[in-house]
N, C-alpha and C positions, 0 to 999 in steps of 0.2 A: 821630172815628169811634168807636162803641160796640166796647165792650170785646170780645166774643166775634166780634162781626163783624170784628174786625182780627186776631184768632188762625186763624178762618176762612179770612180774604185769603192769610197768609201758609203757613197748612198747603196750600191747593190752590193756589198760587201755581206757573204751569207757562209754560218759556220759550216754549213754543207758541200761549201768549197776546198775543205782544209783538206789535207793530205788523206784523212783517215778518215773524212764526215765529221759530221758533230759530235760524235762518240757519246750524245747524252746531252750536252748542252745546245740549248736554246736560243739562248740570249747574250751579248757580252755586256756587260754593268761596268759603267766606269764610274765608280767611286771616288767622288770629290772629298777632301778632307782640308782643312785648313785656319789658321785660326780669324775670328769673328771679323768681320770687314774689309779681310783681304781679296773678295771679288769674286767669290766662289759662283753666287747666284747671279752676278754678269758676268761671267763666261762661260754661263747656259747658255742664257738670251744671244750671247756671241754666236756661240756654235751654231744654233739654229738659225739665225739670219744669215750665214755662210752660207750654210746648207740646203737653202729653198731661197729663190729668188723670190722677195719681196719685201714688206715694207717692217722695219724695225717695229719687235712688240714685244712688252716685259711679260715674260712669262713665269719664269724664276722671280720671285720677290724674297728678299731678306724682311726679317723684324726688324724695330730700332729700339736702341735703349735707350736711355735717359739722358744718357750721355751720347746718343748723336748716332754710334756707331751700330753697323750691321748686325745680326746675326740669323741662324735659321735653328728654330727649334726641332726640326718634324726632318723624317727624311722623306726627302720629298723627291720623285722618278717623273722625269721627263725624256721621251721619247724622240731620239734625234735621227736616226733610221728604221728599217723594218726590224735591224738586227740590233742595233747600239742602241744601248739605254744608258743613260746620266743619273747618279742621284746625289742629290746637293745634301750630306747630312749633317747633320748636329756641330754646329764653329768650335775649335779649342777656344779655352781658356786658360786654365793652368798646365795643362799635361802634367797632373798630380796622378798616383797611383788610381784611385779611382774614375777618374777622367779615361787614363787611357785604357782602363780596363773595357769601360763603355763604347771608345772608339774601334776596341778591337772586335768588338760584339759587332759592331757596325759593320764594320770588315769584313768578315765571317760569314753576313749575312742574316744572323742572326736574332735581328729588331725588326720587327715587322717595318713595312715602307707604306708612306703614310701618316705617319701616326707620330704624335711629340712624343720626342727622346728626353726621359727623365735620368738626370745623371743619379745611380743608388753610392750610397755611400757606406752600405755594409755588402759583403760575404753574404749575408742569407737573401737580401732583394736582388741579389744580382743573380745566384743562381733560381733564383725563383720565376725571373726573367727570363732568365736562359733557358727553364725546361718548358718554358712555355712555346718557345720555338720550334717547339716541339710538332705542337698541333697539327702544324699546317708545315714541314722542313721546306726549303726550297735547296735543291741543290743545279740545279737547270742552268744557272747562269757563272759562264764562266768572268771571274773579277779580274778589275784591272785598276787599283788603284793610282790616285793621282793626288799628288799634293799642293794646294794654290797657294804663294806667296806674295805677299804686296814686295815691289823692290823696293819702297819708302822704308820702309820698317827697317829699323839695326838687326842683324842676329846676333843677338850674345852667346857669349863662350857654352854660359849654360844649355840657353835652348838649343844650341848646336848640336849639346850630346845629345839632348831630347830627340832630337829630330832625327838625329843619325839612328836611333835606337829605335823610333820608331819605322824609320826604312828598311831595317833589316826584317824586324819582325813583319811588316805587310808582303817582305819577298819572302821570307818561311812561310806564312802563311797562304799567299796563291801562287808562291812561281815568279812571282813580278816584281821587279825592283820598281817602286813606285814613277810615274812622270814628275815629272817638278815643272809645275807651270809660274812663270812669273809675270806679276798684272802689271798694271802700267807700267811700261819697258820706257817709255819717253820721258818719266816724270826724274829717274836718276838713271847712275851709272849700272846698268842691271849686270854688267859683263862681273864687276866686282861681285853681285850676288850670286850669279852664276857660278863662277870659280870657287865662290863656299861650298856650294851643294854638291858641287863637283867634288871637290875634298873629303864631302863624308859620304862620297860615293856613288853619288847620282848616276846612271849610264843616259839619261833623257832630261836633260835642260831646254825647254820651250819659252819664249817671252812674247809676252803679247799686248796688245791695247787693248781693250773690252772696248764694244760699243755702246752705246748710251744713246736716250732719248735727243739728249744735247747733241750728240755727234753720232750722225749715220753712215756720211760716206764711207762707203767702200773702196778702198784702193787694193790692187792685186798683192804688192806685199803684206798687207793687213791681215786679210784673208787667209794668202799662203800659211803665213802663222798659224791658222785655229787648223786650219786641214792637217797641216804636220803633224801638231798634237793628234788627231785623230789616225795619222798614219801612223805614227810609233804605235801606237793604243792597238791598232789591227796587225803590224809587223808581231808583236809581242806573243798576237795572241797566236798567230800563224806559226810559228817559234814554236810555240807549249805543243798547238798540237799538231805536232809532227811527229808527237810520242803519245804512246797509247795512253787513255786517260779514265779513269774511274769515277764519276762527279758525285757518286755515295760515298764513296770510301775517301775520296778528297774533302768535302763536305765532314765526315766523321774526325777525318784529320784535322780541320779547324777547330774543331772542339775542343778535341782531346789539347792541344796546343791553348785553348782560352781557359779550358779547366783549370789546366796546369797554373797556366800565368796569374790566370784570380786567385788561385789558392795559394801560391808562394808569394803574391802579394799580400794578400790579409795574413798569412803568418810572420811576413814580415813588418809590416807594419803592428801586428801585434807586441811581437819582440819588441821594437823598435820604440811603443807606449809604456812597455813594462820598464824598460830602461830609462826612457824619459821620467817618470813616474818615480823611480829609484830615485835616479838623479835629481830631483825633485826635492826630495824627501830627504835625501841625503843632504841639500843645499838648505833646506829650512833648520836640518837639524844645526849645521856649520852656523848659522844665523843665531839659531836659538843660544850655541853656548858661547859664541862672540857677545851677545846678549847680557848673560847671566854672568861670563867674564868683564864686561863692561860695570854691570851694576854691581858687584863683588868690588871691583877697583874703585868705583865710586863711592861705595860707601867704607870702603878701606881708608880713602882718601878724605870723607868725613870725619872719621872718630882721630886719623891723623892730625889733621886741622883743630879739634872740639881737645883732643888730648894736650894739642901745644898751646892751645889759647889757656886752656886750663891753667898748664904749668907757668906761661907768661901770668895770668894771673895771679898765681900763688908767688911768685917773684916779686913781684908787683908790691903785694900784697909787705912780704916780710919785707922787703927793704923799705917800704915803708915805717913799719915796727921798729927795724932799726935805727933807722935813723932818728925815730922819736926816743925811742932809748938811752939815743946816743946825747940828742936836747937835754935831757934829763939830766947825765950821767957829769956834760958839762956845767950845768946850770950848779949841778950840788959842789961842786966843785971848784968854783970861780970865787975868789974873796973877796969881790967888791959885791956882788951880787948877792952873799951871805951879808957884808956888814951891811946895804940898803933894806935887807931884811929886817936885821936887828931896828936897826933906829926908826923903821916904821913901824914895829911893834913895841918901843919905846914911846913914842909920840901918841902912842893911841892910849 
């Protein structure tokens, strides 16, 4: 498709076009996720410099840490057509059980937008969170998850499953097997990160350059890049709704799916402490009687040592006695030794 005419598609791109209408939805949300630094909040500012002819402008800002690096606490919605909305949310950090339970809340929709994302780290603040969502539901906007990757970064074997794990569950949860966007495509081999994602099942690999303050020019293939992303993102959605669609009942179905997933995580992790805990307990007690066996042997090993110096002493001792006995026994006995007896008690 020519270049203008696919910025065209995508700026007048309206759910009212879709096979069936909007069926309920409003809006399409595309759901940035990704971890802290890998360029989530410049490839907002990308999109909308594509998307309107003019002059580069940070719109998206990340926080910084202390260590240098990006991150965005808040989820925060910026508006890239009349229909498409972006929201830049909350950066991984570990994808530990509670982490992901908070990015699925995200997902879902279910976090107010706006507002900083406090990771809970119990079962009762999370659902307390979650019924709070209550207030106000939003179910209006059909999601379309997306996940930024830096191509710098290694993926380990580990975060691998993580990630896989989390692609499946963001496509149970809207219909969407996630985008996989990847940031600076120029800076390494991205075809290599590409073919990982692929592997744990990507259907959409995008790579891209963000624009920066430092670097504005536009070039057509640059561009073409962020439009694609956004043309899979509208293909996707076109796709879903070509089948009838419920956005209460879909809406109800992310729940019942985050309920579940919070609750068999804290039971697992419960399990999980009792055991460590066991095991613990178990290890202190191995400790204690390696312990009480050690100083047993040790002091076994004292009165062994105290008992043989003993008996070396009493050795010691009689052969000494003998052998004065034995002075004795010859002294009485020697005849020259008897007669210088006599004749000194003669002379006196």
């Amino acid at each position: 498709m020519e270049y203008n005419q696919l910025r065209d598609d995508i700026q007048n791109f309206s759910l009212d076009n879709c096979p069936l209408g909007n069926q309920g939805y409003n809006r399409v949300l595309l759901q940035l996720f990704g971890y802290m630094g890998h360029g989530k909040s410049a490839l907002i500012n990308s999109l909308k410099y594509v998307l309107y002819r003019g002059s580069f402008s940070v719109e998206a800002e990340s926080g910084v840490t202390t260590h240098g690096g990006s991150y965005t606490m808040e989820r925060r919605v910026y508006t890239l057509t009349p229909t498409i909305t972006v929201v830049d949310n909350r950066g991984l950090v570990f994808m530990n059980d509670y982490e992901m339970s908070m990015i699925y809340a995200q997902l879902g929709n279910f976090m107010p937008l706006n507002e900083k994302v406090e990771w809970k780290d119990s079962y009762e603040d999370f659902m307390y969170k979650l019924e709070d969502s209550e207030l106000d539901p939003n179910y209006t906007d059909f999601i379309v998850p997306v996940f930024v990757y830096k191509v710098q970064t290694k993926l380990p074997e580990q975060e691998m499953s993580q990630i896989k794990a989390f692609c499946k569950i963001c496509r149970d949860m809207t219909g969407v097997f996630p985008i996989i966007v990847l940031t600076h495509k120029t800076s390494e081999n991205y075809f290599e990160v590409e073919k990982k994602f692929r592997c744990l099942g990507a259907e959409v690999v995008v790579a891209v350059e963000n624009y920066s303050n430092e670097d504005q020019l536009q070039t057509l293939g640059r561009n073409t890049d962020f439009l694609t992303l956004l043309k899979h993102a509208v293909d996707n959605v076109m796709f879903r709704m070509e089948h009838p669609r419920k956005p209460k009942e879909d809406r109800i179905q992310r729940k019942k799916f985050l309920n579940t997933y919070v609750h068999d995580t804290d039971v697992t992790n419960k399990i999980n402490e009792i055991k460590r805990k066991e095991e613990e307990a178990t290890r202190l007690a191995e400790v204690r009687m390696k312990q009480e066996e050690a100083r047993r042997l040790a002091e076994a090993r004292m009165e062994q040592e105290e008992a043989t110096r003993l008996a070396e002493a009493t050795m010691e001792q009689e052969e000494a006695t003998r052998l004065a006995e034995a002075t004795i026994e010859q002294e009485e006995c020697d005849p020259a030794s008897s007669s210088n007896k006599k004749k000194t008690c003669t002379t006196q």
